[in-house]
Short mmCIF file of the C-alpha atoms (twelve columns), coordinates in Angstrom:
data_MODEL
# 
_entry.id   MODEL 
# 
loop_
_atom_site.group_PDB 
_atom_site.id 
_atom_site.type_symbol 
_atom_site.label_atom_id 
_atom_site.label_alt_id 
_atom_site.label_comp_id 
_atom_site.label_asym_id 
_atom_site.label_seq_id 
_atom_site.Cartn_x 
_atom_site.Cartn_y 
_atom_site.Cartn_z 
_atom_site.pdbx_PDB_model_num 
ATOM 1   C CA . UNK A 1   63.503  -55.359 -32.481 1 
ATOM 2   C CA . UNK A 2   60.863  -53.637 -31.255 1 
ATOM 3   C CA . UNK A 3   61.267  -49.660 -31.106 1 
ATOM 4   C CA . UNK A 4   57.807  -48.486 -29.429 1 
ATOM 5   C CA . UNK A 5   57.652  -48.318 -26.020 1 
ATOM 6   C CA . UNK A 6   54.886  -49.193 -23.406 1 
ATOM 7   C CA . UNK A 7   53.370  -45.975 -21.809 1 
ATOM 8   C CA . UNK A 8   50.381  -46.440 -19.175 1 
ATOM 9   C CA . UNK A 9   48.591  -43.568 -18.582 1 
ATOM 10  C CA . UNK A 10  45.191  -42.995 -16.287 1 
ATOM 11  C CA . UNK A 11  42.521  -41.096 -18.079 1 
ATOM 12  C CA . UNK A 12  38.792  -40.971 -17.395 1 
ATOM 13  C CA . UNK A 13  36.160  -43.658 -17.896 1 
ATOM 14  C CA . UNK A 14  34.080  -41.362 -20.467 1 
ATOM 15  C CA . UNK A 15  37.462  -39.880 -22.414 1 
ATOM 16  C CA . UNK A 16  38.819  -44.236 -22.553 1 
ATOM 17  C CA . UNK A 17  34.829  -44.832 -23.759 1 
ATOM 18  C CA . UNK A 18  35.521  -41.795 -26.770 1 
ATOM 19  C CA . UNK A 19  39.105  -42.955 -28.012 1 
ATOM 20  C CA . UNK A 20  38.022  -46.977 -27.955 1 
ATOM 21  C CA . UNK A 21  34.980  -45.880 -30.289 1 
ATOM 22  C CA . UNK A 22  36.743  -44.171 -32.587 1 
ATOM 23  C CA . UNK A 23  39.345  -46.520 -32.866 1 
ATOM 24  C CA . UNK A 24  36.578  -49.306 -33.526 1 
ATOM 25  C CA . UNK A 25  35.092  -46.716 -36.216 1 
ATOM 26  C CA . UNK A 26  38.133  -46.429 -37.828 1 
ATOM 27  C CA . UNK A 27  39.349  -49.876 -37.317 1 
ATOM 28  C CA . UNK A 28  42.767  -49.074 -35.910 1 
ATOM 29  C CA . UNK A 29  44.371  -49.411 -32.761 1 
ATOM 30  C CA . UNK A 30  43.675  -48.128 -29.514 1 
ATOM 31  C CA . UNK A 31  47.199  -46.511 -29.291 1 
ATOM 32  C CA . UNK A 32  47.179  -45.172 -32.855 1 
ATOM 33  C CA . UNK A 33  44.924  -43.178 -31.458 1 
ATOM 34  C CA . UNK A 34  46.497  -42.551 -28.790 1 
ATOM 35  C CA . UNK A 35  49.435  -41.700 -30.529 1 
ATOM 36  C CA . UNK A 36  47.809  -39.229 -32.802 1 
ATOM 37  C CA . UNK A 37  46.148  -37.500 -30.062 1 
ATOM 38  C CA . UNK A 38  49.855  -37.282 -28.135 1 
ATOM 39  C CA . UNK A 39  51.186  -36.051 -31.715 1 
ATOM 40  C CA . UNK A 40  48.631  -33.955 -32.588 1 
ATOM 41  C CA . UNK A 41  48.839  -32.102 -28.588 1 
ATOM 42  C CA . UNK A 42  51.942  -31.788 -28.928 1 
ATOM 43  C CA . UNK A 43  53.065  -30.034 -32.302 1 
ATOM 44  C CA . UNK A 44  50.199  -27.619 -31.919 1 
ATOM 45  C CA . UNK A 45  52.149  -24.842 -31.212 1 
ATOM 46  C CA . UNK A 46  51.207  -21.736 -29.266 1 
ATOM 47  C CA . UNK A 47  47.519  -20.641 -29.677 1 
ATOM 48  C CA . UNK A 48  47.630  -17.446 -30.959 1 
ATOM 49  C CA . UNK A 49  44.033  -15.884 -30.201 1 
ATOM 50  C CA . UNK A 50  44.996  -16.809 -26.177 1 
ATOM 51  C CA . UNK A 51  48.115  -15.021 -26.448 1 
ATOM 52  C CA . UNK A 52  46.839  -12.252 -28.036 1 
ATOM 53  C CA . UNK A 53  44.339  -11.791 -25.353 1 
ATOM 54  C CA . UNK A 54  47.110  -12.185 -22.600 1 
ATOM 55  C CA . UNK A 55  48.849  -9.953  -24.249 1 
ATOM 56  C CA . UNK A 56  46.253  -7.340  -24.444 1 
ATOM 57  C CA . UNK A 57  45.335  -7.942  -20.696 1 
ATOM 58  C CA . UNK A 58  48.834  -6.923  -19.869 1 
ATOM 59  C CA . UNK A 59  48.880  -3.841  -22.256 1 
ATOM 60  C CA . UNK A 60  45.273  -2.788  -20.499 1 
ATOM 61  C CA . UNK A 61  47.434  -3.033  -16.928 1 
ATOM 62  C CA . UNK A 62  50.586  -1.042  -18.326 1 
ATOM 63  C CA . UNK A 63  48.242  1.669   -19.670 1 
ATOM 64  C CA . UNK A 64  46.571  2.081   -16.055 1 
ATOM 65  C CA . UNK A 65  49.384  1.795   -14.563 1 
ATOM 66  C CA . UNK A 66  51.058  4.669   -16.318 1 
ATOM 67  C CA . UNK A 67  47.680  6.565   -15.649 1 
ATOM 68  C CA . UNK A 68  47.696  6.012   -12.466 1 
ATOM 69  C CA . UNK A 69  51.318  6.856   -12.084 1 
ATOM 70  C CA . UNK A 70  50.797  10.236  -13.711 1 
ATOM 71  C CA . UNK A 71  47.613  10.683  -11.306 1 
ATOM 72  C CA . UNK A 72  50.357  10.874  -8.783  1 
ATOM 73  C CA . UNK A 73  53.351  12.653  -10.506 1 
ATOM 74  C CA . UNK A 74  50.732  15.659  -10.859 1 
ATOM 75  C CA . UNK A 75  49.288  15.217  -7.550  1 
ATOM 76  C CA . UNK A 76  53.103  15.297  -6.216  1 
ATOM 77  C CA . UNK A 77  54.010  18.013  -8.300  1 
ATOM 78  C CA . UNK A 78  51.424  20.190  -6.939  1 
ATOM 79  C CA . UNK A 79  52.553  19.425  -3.293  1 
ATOM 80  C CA . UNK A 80  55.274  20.199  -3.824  1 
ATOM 81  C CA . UNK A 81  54.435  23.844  -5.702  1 
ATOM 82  C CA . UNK A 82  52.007  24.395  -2.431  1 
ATOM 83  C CA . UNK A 83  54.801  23.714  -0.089  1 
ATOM 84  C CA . UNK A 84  57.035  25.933  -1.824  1 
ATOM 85  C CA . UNK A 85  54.667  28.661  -1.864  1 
ATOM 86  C CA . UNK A 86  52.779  28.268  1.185   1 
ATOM 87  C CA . UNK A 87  55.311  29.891  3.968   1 
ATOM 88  C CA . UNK A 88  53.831  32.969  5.871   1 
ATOM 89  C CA . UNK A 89  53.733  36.471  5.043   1 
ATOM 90  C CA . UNK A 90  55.932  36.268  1.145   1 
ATOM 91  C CA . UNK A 91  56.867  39.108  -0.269  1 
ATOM 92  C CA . UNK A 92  56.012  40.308  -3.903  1 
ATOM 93  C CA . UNK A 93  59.442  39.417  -4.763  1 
ATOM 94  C CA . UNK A 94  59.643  35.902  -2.657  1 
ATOM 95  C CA . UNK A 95  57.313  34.588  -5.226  1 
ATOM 96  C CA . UNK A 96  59.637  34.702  -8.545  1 
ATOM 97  C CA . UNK A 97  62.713  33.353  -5.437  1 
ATOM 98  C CA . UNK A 98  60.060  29.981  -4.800  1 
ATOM 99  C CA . UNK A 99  59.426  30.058  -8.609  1 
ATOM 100 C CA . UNK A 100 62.810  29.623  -9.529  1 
ATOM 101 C CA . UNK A 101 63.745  27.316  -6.416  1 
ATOM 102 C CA . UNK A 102 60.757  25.281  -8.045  1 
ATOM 103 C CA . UNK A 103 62.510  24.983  -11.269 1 
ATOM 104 C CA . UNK A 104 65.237  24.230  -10.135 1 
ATOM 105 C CA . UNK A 105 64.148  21.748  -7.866  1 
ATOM 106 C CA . UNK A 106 62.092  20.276  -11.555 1 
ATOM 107 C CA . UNK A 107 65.612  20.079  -12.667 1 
ATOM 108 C CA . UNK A 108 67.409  18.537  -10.144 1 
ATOM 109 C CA . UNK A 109 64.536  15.231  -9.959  1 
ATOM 110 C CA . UNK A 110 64.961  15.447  -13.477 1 
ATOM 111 C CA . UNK A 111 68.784  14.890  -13.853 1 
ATOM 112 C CA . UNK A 112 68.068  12.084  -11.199 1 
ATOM 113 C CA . UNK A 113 66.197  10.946  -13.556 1 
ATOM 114 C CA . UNK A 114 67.749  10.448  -16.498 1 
ATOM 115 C CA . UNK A 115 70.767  9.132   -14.218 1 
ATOM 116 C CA . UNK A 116 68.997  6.426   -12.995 1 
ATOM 117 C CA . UNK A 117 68.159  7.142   -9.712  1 
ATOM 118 C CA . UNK A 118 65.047  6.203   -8.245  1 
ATOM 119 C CA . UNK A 119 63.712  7.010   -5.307  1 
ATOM 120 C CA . UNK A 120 61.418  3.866   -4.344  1 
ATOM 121 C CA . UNK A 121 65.626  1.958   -4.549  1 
ATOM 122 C CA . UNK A 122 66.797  4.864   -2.364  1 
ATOM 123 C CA . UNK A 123 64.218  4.236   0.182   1 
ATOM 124 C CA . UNK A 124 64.999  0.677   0.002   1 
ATOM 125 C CA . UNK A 125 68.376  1.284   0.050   1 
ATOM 126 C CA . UNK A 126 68.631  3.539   2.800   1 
ATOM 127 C CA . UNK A 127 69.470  1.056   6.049   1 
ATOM 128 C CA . UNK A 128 71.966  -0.781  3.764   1 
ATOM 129 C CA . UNK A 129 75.557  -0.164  3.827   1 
ATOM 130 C CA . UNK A 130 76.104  1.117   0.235   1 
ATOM 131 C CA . UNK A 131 78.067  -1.325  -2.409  1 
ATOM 132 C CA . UNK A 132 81.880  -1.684  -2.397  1 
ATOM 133 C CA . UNK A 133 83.795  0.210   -5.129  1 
ATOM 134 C CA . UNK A 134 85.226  -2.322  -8.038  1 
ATOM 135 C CA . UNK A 135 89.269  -2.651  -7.082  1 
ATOM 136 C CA . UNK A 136 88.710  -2.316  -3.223  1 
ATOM 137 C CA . UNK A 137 88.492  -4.613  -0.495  1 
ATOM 138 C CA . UNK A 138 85.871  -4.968  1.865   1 
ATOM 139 C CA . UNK A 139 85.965  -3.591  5.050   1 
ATOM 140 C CA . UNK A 140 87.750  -6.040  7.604   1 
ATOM 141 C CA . UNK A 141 90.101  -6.608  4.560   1 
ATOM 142 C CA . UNK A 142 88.488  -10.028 4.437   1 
ATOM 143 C CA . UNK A 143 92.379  -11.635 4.912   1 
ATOM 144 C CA . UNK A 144 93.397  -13.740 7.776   1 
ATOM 145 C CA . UNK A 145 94.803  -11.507 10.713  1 
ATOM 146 C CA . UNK A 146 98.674  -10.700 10.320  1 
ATOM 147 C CA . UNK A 147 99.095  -12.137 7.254   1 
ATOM 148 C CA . UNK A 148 100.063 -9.733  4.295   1 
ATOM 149 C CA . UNK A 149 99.939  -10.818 0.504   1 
# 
């Protein structure tokens, strides 16, 4: 019994040229080599040196990304200090009120922060109805009409 298997595959004239003259040079068969070549593609592995390039592509984006994201935090964070301090006609003493309202506002989008809450999701977020509570039912009840459980 036979336990090799016929497998036709269409390759070009020039590559079919190549593997027939290296079988003839080596005297074997044209699907030994064939074989081999399958064997051989197939148990390389992962090539590192391309990875490693990928890899450091993607490292190259993350670090201008987070540049460019800080480009913004700053340029945010001094809006917002102009807007705090640019109402009419402040007092000497209305300046160390905005300071503080400005810390505290640091504070508060920090706290948001570190709980998770981002604002890009709240903007996204906003039009949708927000996420029933584990343990309650949805609104309508989601029974059939008159019939209690």
């Amino acid at each position: 019994m036979r336990h090799r298997v016929r497998r036709q595959s269409y390759v070009d004239r020039d590559l079919d040229e190549r593997a027939r003259a290296h079988a003839t040079a080596h005297r074997v068969t044209d699907s030994s080599v064939t074989e081999a070549a399958l064997i051989k593609y197939l148990d390389a592995g992962v090539d590192e040196d391309l990875l490693v390039r990928r890899l450091d592509a993607v490292v190259q984006a993350v670090q201008h990304l987070e540049h460019d994201i800080e480009v913004l935090a700053g340029a945010f964070a001094v809006f917002a200090r102009f807007s705090f301090f640019s109402v009419p006609r402040l007092a000497p003493d209305d300046h160390q009120r905005l300071d503080s309202t400005y810390k505290q506002f640091l504070r508060t989008v920090s706290q948001r922060m570190r709980a998770g809450v981002r604002f890009a999701r709240e903007v996204r977020d906003v039009d949708s109805p927000p996420p029933a509570r584990q343990g309650t039912a949805p609104i309508g009840g989601g029974g059939k009409a008159g019939v209690s459980e």
